[in-house]
C-alpha positions in Angstrom: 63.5 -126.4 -5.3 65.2 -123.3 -4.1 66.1 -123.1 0.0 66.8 -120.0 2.1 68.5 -119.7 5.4 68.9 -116.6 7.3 70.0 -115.7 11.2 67.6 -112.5 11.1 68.8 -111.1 14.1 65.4 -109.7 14.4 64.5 -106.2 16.2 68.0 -106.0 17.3 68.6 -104.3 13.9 69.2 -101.1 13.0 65.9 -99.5 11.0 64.5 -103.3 11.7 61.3 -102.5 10.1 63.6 -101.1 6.6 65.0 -104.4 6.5 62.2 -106.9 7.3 60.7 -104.9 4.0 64.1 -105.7 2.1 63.9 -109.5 3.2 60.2 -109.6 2.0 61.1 -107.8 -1.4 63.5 -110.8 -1.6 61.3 -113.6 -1.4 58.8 -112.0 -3.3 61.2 -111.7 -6.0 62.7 -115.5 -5.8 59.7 -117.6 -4.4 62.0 -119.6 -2.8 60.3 -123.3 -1.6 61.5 -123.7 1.8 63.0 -121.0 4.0 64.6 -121.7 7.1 65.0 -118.0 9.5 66.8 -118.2 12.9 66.6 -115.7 16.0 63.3 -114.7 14.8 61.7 -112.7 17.8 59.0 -111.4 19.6 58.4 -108.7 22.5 57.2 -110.8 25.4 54.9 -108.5 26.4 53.5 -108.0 23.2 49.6 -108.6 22.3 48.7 -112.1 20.9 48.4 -112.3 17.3 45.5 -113.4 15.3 46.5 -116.3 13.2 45.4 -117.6 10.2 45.2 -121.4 9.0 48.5 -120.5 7.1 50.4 -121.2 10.7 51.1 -125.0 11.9 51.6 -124.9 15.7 54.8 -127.0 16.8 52.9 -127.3 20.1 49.5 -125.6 22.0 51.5 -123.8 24.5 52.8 -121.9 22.0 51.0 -118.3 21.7 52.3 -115.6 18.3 52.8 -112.3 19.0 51.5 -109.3 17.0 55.3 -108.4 16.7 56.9 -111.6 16.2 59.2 -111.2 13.0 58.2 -114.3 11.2 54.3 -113.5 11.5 54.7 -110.2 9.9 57.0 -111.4 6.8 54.6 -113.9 6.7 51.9 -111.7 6.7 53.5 -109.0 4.0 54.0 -111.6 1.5 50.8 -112.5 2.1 49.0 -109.6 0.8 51.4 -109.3 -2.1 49.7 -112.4 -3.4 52.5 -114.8 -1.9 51.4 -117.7 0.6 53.3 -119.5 2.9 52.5 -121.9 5.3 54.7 -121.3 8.8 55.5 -122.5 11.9 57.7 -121.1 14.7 59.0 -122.1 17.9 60.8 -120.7 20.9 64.3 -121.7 22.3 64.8 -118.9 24.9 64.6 -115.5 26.3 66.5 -113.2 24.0 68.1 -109.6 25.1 65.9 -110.0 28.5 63.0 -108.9 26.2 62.1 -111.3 23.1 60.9 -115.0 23.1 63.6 -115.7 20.2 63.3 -118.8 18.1 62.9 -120.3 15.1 60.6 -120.2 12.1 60.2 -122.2 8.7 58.2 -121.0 5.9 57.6 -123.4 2.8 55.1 -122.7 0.1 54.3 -126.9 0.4 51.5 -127.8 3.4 53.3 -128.4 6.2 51.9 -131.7 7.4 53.2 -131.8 10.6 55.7 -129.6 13.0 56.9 -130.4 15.8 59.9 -128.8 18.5 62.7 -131.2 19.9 64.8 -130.2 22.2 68.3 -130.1 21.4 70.1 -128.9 24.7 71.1 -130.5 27.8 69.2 -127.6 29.7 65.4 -127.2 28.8 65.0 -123.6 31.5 63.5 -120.9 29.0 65.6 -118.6 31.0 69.4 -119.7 29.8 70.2 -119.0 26.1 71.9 -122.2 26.1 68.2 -123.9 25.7 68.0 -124.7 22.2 65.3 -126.3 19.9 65.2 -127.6 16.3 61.8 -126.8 14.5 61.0 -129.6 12.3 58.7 -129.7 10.2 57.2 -132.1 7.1 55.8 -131.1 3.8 55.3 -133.2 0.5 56.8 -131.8 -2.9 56.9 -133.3 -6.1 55.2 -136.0 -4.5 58.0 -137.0 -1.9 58.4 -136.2 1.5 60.8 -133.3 2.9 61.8 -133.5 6.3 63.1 -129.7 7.1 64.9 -128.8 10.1 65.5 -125.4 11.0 68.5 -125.5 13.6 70.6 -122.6 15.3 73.3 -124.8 17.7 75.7 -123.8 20.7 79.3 -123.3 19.7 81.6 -126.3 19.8 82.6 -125.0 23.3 81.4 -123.3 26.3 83.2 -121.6 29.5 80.3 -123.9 31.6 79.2 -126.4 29.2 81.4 -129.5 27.4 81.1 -129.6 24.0 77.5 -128.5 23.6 77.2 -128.5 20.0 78.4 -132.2 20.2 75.4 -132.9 22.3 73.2 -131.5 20.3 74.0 -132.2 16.9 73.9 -135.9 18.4 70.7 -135.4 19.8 69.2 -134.1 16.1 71.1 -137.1 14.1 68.3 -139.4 16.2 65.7 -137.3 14.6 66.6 -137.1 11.0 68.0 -140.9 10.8 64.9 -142.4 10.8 64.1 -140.4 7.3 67.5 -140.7 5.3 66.2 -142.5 2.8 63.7 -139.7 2.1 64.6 -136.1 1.6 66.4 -133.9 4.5 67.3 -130.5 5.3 69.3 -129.4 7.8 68.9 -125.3 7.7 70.4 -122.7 10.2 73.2 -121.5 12.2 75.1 -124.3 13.1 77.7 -121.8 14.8 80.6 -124.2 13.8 83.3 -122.5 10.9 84.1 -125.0 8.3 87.5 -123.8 8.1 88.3 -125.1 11.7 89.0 -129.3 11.5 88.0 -131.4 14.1 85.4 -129.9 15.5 81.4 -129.2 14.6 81.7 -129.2 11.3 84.0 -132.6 10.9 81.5 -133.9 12.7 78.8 -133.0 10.5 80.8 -134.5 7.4 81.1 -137.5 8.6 77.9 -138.3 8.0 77.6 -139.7 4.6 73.8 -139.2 4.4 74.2 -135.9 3.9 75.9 -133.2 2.4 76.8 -129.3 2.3 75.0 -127.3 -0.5 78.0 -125.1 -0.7 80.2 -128.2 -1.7 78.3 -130.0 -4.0 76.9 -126.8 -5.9 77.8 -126.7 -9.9 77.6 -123.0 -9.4 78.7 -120.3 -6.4 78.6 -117.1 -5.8 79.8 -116.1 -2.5 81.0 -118.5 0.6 81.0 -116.5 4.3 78.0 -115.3 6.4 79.9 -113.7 8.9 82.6 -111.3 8.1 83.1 -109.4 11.4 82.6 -109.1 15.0 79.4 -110.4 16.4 77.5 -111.6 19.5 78.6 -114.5 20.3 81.8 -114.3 18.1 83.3 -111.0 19.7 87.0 -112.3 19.1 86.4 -112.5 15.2 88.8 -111.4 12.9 88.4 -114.1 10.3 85.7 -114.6 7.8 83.3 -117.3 8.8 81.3 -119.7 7.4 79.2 -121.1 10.0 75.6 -120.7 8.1 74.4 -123.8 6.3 72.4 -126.0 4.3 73.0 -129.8 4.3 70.8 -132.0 2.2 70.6 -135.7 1.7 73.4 -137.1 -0.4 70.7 -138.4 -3.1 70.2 -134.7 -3.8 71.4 -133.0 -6.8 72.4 -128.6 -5.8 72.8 -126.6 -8.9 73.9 -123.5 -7.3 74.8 -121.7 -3.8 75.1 -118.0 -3.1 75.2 -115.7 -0.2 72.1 -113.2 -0.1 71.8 -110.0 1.5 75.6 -109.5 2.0 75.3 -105.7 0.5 76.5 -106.8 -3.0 73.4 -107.5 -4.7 71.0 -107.6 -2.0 71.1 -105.0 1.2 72.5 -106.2 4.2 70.0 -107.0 6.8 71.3 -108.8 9.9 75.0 -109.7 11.1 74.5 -113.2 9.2 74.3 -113.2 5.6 72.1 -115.3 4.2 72.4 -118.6 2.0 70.5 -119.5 -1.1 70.8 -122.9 -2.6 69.4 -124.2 -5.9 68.7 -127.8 -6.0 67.6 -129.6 -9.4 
């Protein structure tokens, strides 16, 4: 099975529409199973999309946008003779523009998706809302749970420990399936390199595992090597884009994807691909 993650940083690109064609020429070119994509927007004024049985609603209040990012890949890939089945969900208002959220695209059925809400604040209005998109889909005849995440940082100037409430908040969701198959896909916002915060936390789980750890094979570590919103201090090289599965799980390989060395740059996140056997 072979998993993508990506923070697209959608619209807010450069030549946006040059690089949604390089992510599509990507995943037409690797098929990958399950992709996980993370500030995936849509103009909030933009006309309502037509959409076909391909898209799983996380919930009837939701309404697609002609413009939203995740629709059109889907919809590219589409008439290059690749399907996906997709689902999206908001967490907030993005740039005072965008409904920005989340979308997961799997070549499986999705059976079911649903959004939780992670954050201690639920107003649409406060980019400190934040939702996980979950959804289910059977493979090889066994049950994938797949979370698509994008957390708060370990620390806010208003809020205490937000990522610690949230990552607590999604540990009750994906419990109940640990002796299944989970994937935990996104921005988790938390370096690896810093101890005792987000990602300690994460590791202490022993249900689950990062890809980039138990990998025979990698090629590349960081998605983030310079200054970016929400990290306009950087001057280190981050790893804060991830994909955990559960511990059961064998990964062959990890490597970064479109971080200009192979694959063009398309967003201020690199992306992760991970090869599981």
């Amino acid at each position: 099975m072979k998993l993508l993650t990506l923070n697209t940083h959608s619209w807010m690109e450069e030549n946006p529409l040059e690089k949604l064609s390089a992510i599509h020429d990507q995943l037409l070119a690797e098929e990958y199973d399950v992709i996980s994509l993370q500030e995936v927007n849509q103009s909030m004024n933009a006309k309502k999309a037509y959409v076909d049985s391909f898209y799983i609603s996380a919930s009837q209040d939701i309404v697609i946008k002609e413009d939203n990012f995740a629709f059109l890949l889907q919809q590219e890939l589409k008439q290059n003779g690749l399907e996906y089945y997709w689902s999206w969900v908001p967490n907030h208002i993005g740039y005072d523009k965008y409904d920005e959220g989340i979308a997961i695209l799997t070549k499986s059925k999705i059976k079911q998706a649903r959004g939780i809400l992670l954050s201690r604040s639920d107003d649409y209005s406060d980019y400190r809302t934040r939702k996980a998109l979950e959804v289910t889909i059977q493979a090889n005849g066994e049950n994938y749970y797949v979370y698509g995440l994008h957390f708060s940082w370990w620390q806010d100037e208003i809020e205490s420990y937000p990522f610690l409430y949230q990552w607590e908040k999604l540990v009750k969701a994906w419990e109940p399936y640990k002796e299944e198959n989970v994937l935990l896909m996104g921005d988790f916002n938390n370096p690896a390199h810093i101890k005792k915060e987000g990602y300690t936390v994460i590791s202490e789980h022993t249900s689950i595992k990062d890809a980039y750890l138990d990998a025979t094979n990698k090629n590349g570590e960081y998605t983030v090597v310079k200054k970016i919103d929400g990290w306009e201090n950087n001057n280190d090289l981050l790893r804060i884009d991830y994909i955990f599965v559960s511990s059961h799980l064998s990964v062959q390989s990890y490597e970064t994807i479109f971080d200009g060395r192979v694959t063009p740059i398309v967003s201020d996140h690199f992306g992760v691909g991970v090869e599981m056997k």
